[in-house]
PLY file of the C-alpha trace (Angstrom):
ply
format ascii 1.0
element vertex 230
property float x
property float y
property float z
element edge 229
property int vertex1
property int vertex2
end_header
-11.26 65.03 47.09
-10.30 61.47 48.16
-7.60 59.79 46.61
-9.42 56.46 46.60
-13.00 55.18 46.84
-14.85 52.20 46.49
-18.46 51.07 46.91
-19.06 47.62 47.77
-22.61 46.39 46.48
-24.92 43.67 44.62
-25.61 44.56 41.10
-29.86 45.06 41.67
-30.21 49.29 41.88
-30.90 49.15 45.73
-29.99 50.48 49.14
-26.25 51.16 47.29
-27.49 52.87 44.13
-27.94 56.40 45.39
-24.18 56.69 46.59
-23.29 55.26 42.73
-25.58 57.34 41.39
-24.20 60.60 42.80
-20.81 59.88 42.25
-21.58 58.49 38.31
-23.24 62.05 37.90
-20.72 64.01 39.62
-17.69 61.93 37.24
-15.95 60.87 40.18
-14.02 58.00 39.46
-14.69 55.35 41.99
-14.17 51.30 41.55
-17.72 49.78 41.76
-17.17 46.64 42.91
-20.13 44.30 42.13
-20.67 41.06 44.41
-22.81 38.42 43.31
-25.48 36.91 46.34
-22.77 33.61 46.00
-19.98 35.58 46.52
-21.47 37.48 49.74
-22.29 34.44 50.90
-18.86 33.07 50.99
-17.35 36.59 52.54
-19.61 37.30 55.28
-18.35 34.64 57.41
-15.16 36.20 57.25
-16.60 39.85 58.05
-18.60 38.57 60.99
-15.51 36.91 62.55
-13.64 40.34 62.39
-13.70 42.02 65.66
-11.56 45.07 65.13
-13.26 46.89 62.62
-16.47 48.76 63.62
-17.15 50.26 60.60
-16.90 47.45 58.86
-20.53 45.99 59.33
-21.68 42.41 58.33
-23.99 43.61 55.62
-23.54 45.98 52.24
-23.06 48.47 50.90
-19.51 49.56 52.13
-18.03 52.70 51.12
-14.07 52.49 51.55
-12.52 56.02 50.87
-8.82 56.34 51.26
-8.35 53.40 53.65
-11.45 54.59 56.07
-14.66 52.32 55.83
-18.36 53.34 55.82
-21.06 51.10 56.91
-24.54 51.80 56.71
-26.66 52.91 53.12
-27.67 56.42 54.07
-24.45 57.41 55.85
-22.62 56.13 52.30
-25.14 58.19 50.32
-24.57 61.37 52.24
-21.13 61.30 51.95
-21.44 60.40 48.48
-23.49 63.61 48.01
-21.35 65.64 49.96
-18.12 65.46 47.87
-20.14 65.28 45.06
-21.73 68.43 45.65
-25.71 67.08 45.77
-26.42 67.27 49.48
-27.92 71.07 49.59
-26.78 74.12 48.69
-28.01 76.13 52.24
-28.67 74.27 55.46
-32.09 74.10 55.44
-32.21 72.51 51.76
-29.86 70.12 53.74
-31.83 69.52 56.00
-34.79 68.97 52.74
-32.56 66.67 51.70
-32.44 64.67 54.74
-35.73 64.61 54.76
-36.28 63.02 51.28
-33.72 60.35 52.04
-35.76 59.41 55.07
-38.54 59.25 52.88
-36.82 56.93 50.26
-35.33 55.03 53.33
-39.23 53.95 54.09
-39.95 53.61 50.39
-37.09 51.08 50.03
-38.32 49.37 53.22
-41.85 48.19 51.48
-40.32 47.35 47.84
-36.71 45.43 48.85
-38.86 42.27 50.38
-40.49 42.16 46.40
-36.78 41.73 45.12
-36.07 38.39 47.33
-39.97 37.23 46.42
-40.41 34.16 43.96
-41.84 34.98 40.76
-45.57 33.36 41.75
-46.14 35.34 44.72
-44.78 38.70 43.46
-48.75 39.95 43.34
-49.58 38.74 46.83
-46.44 40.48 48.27
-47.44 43.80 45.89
-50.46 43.91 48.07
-48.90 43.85 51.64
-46.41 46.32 50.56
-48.10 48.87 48.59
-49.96 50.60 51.43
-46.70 51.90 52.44
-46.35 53.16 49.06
-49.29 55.40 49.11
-48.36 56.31 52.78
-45.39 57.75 51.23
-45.13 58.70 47.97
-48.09 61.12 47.68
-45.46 63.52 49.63
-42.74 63.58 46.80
-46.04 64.22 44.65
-47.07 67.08 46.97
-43.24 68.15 47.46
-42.68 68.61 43.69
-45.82 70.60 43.30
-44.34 73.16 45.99
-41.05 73.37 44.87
-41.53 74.70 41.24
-38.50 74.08 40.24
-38.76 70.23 39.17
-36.62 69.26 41.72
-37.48 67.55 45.12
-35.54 70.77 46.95
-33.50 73.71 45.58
-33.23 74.67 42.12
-30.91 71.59 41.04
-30.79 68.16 41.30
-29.80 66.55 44.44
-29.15 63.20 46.24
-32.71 62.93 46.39
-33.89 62.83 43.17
-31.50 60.11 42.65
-32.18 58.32 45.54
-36.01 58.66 44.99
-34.91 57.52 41.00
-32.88 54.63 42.31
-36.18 53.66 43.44
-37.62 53.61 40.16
-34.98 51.73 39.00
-35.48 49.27 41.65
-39.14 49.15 41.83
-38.91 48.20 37.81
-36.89 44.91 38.69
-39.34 43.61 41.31
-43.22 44.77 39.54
-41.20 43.55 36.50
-41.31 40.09 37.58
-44.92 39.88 37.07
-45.02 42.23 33.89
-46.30 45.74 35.82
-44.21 48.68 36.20
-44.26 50.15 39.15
-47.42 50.60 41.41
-50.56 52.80 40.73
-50.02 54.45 43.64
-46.18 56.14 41.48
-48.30 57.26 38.44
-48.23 60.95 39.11
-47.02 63.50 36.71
-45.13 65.65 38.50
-42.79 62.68 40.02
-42.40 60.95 36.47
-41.29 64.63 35.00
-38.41 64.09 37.50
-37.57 60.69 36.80
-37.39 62.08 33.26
-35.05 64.75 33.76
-32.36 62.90 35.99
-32.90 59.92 33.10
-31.88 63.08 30.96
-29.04 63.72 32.81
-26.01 63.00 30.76
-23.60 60.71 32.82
-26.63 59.30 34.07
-28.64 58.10 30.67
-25.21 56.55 29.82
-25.10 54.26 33.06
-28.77 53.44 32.55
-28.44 53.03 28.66
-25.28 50.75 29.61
-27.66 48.72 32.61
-29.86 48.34 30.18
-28.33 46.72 27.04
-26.35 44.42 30.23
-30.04 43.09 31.31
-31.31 42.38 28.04
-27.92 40.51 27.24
-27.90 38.62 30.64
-32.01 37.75 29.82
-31.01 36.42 26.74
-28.22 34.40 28.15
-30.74 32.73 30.70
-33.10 32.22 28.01
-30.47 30.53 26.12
-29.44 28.43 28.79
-33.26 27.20 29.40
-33.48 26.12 25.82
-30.75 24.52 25.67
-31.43 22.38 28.97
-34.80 21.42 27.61
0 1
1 2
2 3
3 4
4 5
5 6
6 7
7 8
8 9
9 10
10 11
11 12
12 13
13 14
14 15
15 16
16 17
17 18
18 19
19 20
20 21
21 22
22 23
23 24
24 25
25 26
26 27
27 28
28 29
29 30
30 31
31 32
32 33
33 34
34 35
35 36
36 37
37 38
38 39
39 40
40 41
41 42
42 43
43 44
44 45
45 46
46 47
47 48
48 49
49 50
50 51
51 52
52 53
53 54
54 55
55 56
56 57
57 58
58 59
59 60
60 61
61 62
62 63
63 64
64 65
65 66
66 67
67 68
68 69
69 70
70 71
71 72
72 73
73 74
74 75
75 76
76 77
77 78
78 79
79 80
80 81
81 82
82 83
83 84
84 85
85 86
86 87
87 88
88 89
89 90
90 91
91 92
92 93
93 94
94 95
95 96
96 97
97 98
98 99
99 100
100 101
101 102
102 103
103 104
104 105
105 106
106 107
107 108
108 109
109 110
110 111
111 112
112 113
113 114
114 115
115 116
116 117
117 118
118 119
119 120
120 121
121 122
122 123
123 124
124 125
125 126
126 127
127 128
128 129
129 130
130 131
131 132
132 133
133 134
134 135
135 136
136 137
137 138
138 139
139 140
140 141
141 142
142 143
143 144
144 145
145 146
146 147
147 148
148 149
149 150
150 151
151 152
152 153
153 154
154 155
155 156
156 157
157 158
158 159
159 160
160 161
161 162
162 163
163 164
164 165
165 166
166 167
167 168
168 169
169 170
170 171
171 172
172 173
173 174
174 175
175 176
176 177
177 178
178 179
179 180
180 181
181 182
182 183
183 184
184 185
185 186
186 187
187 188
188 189
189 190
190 191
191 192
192 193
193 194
194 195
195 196
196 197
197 198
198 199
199 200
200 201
201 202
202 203
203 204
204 205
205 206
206 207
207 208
208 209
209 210
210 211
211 212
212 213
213 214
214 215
215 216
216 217
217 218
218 219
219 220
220 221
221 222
222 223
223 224
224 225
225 226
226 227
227 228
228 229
């Protein structure tokens, strides 16, 4: 097990919340260092200027594990899964796993432009995007309802339930902006059950009661601040 790790991300549950989410439900202690859009702002100048670091890429999340950087959000979560024992227990639930990810990868792909889209456009953007929804998610549907197990492969949870939960988390920031939960095209029973049981799981209902309580205190703040500027 590493000595040291520590994942390098914005605070919104996006393309660096699977990695955080395997290593929160494994316990692994990890520093999760939060940077605000301000703050990136001000350090990628310095990251693009750097010419001897490969690894070190010019956009987040990093992963830096005992002096050793990771670029790239599916390389972090895989390793994240690997020492925290979610990637597959047999090679070809590996490979499963893969599989999912590539599937979340896509996911992510249609819902990240609704987290950068102002408030009053939010349902005109829903509507470009959400074809590539129901391109996709109908498989996690259809994967579920094969694998009886309530899990997207194997008998256990893996990286991609949370990966495909990070998603829910995410999708619930940007259809929240217009007061929807996430699309239609997500309202299937067998894929909220799952949701449901990794919300269940213990270290992660704590982070997500914790998230929680830290949005509603930071929306109270902001509504605060509007008041008082009125």
């Amino acid at each position: 097990m590493p000595q040291s790790i520590k994942l390098t991300y914005f605070d919104p549950p996006a393309r660096g919340e699977p990695a955080r989410l395997c290593l929160i439900h494994a316990g692994i202690e990890f520093e999760d260092k939060r940077v605000s859009f301000e703050d990136w702002f001000a350090m990628k100048p310095g990251v693009l200027a750097e010419d001897n670091n490969l690894f070190k890429q010019p956009y987040l999340p990093w992963l830096e594990v005992d002096g050793d950087i990771i670029s790239q959000s599916l390389a972090i979560a895989r390793y994240a899964a690997a020492i925290s024992g979610l990637a597959g227990k047999t090679l070809i639930d590996k490979a499963k796993v893969d599989m999912m990810l590539g599937i979340y990868n896509s996911i992510v792909e249609a819902v990240m432009p609704l987290m950068f889209t102002a408030d009053d456009q939010v349902d005109e953007a829903i509507a470009k995007h959400e074809p590539a929804l129901k391109k996709h998610i109908p498989v996690l549907e259809k994967t579920l309802e094969a694998n009886s197990s309530g899990w997207l492969v194997g008998d256990s949870v893996t990286v991609a339930d949370l990966a495909i939960f990070s998603f829910r988390l995410m999708a619930g920031v940007a259809f929240g902006k217009v007061g929807r939960d996430v699309p239609e095209c997500v309202d299937t029973p067998l894929l909220k059950a799952n949701w449901k049981r990794v919300s269940e799981l213990p270290n992660i209902k704590a982070y997500c009661d914790k998230r929680a309580e830290m949005m509603r205190q930071a929306a109270e703040q902001a509504k605060a601040s509007e008041e008082a500027t009125e």
